[in-house]
Structure formats: C-alpha cells, structure tokens
N, C-alpha and C positions, 0 to 999 in steps of 0.2 A: 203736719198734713191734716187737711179740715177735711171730714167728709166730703164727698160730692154726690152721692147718691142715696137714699133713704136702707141699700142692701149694702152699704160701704161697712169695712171690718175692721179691727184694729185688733194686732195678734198676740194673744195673753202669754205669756211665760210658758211652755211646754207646747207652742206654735199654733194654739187653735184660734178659729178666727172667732171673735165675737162682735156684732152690727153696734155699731156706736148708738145705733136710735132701737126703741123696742117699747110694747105697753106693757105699763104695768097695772097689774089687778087689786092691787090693795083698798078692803074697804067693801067688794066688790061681791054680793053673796050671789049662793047657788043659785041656778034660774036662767029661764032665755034670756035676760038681758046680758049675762054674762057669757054665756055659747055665743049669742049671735056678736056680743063685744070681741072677743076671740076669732071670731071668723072674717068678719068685717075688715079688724089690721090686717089679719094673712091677706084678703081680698085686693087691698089697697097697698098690699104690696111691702108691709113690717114681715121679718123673720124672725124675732125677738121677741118671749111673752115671758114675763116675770112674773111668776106669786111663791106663795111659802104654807109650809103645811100650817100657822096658825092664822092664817087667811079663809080656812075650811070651804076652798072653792075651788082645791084640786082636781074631782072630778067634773065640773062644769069647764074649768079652763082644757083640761083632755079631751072632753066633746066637742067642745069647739073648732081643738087641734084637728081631732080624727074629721071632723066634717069639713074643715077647711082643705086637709090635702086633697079629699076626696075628689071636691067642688073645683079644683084650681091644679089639679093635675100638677102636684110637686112631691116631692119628695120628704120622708121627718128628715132627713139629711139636709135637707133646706132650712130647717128652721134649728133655733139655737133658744131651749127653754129652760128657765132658771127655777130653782125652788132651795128652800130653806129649812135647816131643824131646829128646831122652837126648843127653848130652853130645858123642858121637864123632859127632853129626849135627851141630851146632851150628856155622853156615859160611852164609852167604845162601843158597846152591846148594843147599847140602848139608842145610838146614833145608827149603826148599821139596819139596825130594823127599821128606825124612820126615813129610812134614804126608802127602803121594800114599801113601805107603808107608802110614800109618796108615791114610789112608780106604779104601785097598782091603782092606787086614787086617779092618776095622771092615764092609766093604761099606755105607759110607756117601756121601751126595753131599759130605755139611758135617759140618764140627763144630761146637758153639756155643762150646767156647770148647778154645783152644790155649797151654799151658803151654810156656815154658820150663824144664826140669825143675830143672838145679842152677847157681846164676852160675860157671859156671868163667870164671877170668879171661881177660882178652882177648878171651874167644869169642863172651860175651853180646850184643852191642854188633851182628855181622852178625845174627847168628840173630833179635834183634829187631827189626833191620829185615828181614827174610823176613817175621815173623810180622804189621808192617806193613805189609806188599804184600800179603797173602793179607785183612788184615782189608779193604784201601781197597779192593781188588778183589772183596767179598763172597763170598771164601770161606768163611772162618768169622765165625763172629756175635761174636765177642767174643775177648781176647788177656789173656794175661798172663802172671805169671810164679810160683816154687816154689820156695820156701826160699830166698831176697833178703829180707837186712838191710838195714836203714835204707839202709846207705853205696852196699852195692849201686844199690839204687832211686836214689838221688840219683845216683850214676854212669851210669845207665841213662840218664836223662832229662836228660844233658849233651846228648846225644845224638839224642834219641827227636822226634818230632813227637807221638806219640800216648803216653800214659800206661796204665802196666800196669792192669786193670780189677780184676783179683784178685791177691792173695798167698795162694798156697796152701802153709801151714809147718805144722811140727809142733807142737803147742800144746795144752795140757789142762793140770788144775791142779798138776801139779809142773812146768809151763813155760809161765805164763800169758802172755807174750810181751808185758806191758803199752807198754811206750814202742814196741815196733814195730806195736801197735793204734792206737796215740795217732795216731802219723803216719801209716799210713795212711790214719785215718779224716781227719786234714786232707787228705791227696790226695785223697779221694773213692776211693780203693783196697778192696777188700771184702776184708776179710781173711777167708781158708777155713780149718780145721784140719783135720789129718791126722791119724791115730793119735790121735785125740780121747781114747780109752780108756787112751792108755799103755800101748797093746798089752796090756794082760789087767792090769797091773801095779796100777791102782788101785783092782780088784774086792774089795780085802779090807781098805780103809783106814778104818780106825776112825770117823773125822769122818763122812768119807763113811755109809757103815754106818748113823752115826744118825740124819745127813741124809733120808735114804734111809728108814727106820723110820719116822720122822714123816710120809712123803710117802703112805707103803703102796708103796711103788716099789725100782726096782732098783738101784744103783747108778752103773749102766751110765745108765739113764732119769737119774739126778738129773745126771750130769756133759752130757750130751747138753741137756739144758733146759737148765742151766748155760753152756753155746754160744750157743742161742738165745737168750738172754735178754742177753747181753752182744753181741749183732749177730753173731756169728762164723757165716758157713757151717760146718753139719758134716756128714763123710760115712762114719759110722764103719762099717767091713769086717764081715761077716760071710757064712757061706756056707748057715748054717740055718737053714730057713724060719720055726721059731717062734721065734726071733734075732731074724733079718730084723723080724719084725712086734712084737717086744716094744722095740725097737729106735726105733723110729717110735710106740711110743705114751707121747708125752710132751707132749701138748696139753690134756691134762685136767688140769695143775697148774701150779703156778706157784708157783717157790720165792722166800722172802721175801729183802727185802735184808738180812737179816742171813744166811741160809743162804748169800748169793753171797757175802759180804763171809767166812763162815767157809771157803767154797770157794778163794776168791782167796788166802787167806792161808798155804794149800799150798805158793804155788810158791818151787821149790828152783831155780829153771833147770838143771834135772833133763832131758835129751834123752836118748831110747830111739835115735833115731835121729844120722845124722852130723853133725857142725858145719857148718855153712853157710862157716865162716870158716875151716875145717879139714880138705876131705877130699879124697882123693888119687884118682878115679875122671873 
C-alpha cells in the first residue's frame, strides 16, 4: 500500500500510527528560520517533525509545534514527533533523564516515538532497556532505534523483551539499504530514511533528471515517491516554505516499476553520512 495522502499512516508494532512523510530538522540551528520551518509543514498540512537532542534545536522545533496548533486549530494528538538520545546519554539513568531533558526542551508531555540515536557498543543494550520502561509505563507511544545494522538488531534483541518499532538510517538511491529492508520488514521493523535526498547530492543525476521529465516533477519529488512506494518512511529537511510544500507533493504520481527498478539500480553504498560500523563519536 503506497500512500495516498501527505496524513497517510503505516502502523508500527504496538498499533501506533506513524505518517509515512514528515520534516526533518537535522542541520537545522535555533532561530526563526527553524520555528517558522516547523510551523510552515504543520500549515501545509505535515503531522511529522523529526530532530534529536544532538541537533540542539529542541526548543525552537517545540515553538514551532506550540504555535503551529495554536495557528491551525489541531490537536498535539495530531501530530506524531520524533526525538533521539545522543550517545554520552546512553546508560538506563542517564537515557531516562534525556528522554525529561528532551520533553522539557520540546515543552512536551510525550513523544511518539523515541530513538536511539547511534549503536555504540556496550552502551545500546541499558539505554534500551530505559527506552522499554518509559514505553511499558506510557510514556512515549512508540521506541526504536537509528543507524543499526542487521547485527546490531539481532544483538539488541538477545536482550530486549520489546522489538525496535523503526530503524531510522541513511538511505536513498546511492545506498538503497536492500538486505537491511529485507530484514526488517521480517521483524515487522518500519524502516525510515534520513537524508533521503543525499543531502543535495543527487539533484543533478542524469537517470534521475529523466525520471523526473517524464513525471513533469522534480527530482527531489521522484526520489521521495520512490520512499514511498518501496514502504520506507521519509522525512526529507528543508527550511523553505515553497520546499517545504513542493516537497510533499508527490501523491498525484506514481512512478512505474521500471522507473523504480532504474532507481534501485543506482545504489553505490554510497553514505554522505558515518558508518554505523565505523564511527568514533
């Protein structure tokens, strides 16, 4: 089932809905450009805003929230916000205070859903049981984890009583992530993508280009439908409003299986960002 709407949900392991599409804030510092980036997707009609407390624009993305319901007469039950604990948290103790630390930066009661941000070793294993006490106690609506490989997950769940709900990695067509889709989708895991876009990188690639020609769309639009259409949450960043909204309009096409099969056949495992299995932070 491919989205059809920009509010359409796909329902994580413990039945909560989460919008396949959503912005994400990474990159993105404190400041009007970031309240009014925030307010602008809820305006234009996103329920979905991702950042993590080593983003330090928790409170700017909660202003944004609190002015967006105000402005647009909706509900926080409307909206589905994600946030992460940064590595130097990662400790039972020391995870359950960064979950408080982020909801008062956020000025939020909950979150819906709570990342792990990166598997450092050793560490994953208490922080995930934090983030299983805060979910069985109804703190937050939904748990999981952010750049965990297969081995990871399978190491996680020697462990776990509850099963990660999402993987949140970096993923678009020069690192189509196929076998850790594969598995996933047997756990019942919803795989999200970050940096969907390649950070700017894939705006000029020829395939793409003519993909894209054929559609009357943007580039940007075909790789994003391209998420969609393969099940992947995506929450691609941006800070400006006619972004924002060209961004999200990619419901009035639907590209063929040969367009996805010339998409798919991009990937380089090509990472803009760090190794999962490699970084020193």
């Amino acid at each position: 089932m491919t989205a059809k709407h920009l509010q359409d949900t796909t329902t994580l392991q413990g039945g909560i809905q989460m919008p396949w599409f959503g912005l994400g804030v990474f990159k993105v510092e404190e400041g009007a450009e970031l309240v009014q980036a925030v307010k602008s997707a809820i305006k234009h009609g996103y329920r979905s805003i991702d950042t993590a407390a080593i983003y330090d624009n928790e409170k700017g993305v909660g202003q944004g929230i609190h002015e967006a319901i105000l402005e647009n007469n909706i509900s926080r039950e409307d909206l589905f916000i994600t946030s992460k604990v940064w590595n130097a948290d990662l400790g039972y103790e020391s995870t359950l205070a960064a979950y408080e630390t982020s909801l008062n930066k956020l000025g939020l009661e909950y979150l819906d859903l709570y990342l792990i941000h990166w598997p450092v070793e050793g560490k994953y294993q208490d922080a995930w049981r934090a983030l299983e006490t805060l979910y069985k106690e109804g703190r937050v609506k939904a748990i999981g984890v952010s750049n965990f490989q297969i081995h990871h997950i399978e190491d996680l769940m020697k462990t776990a009583t509850i099963k990660p709900m999402v993987n949140q990695v970096e993923l678009h067509p020069q690192l189509t992530q196929t076998e850790l889709r594969d598995f996933c989708k047997t756990q019942g895991i919803q795989i999200e993508a970050w940096s969907p876009l390649m950070q700017g990188q894939l705006l000029d690639h020829p395939v793409l280009q003519e993909i894209a020609a054929k559609h009357n769309k943007s580039i940007a639009q075909v790789i994003l439908r391209w998420d969609l259409q393969h099940g992947i949450v995506t929450i691609p960043k941006s800070t400006k409003e006619h972004r924002i909204i060209e961004n999200a309009a990619i419901f009035d096409f639907e590209l063929s299986s040969e367009d996805v099969a010339r998409i798919d056949a991009l990937n380089q495992n090509l990472r803009v960002g760090p190794d999962p299995d490699n970084f020193d932070f």
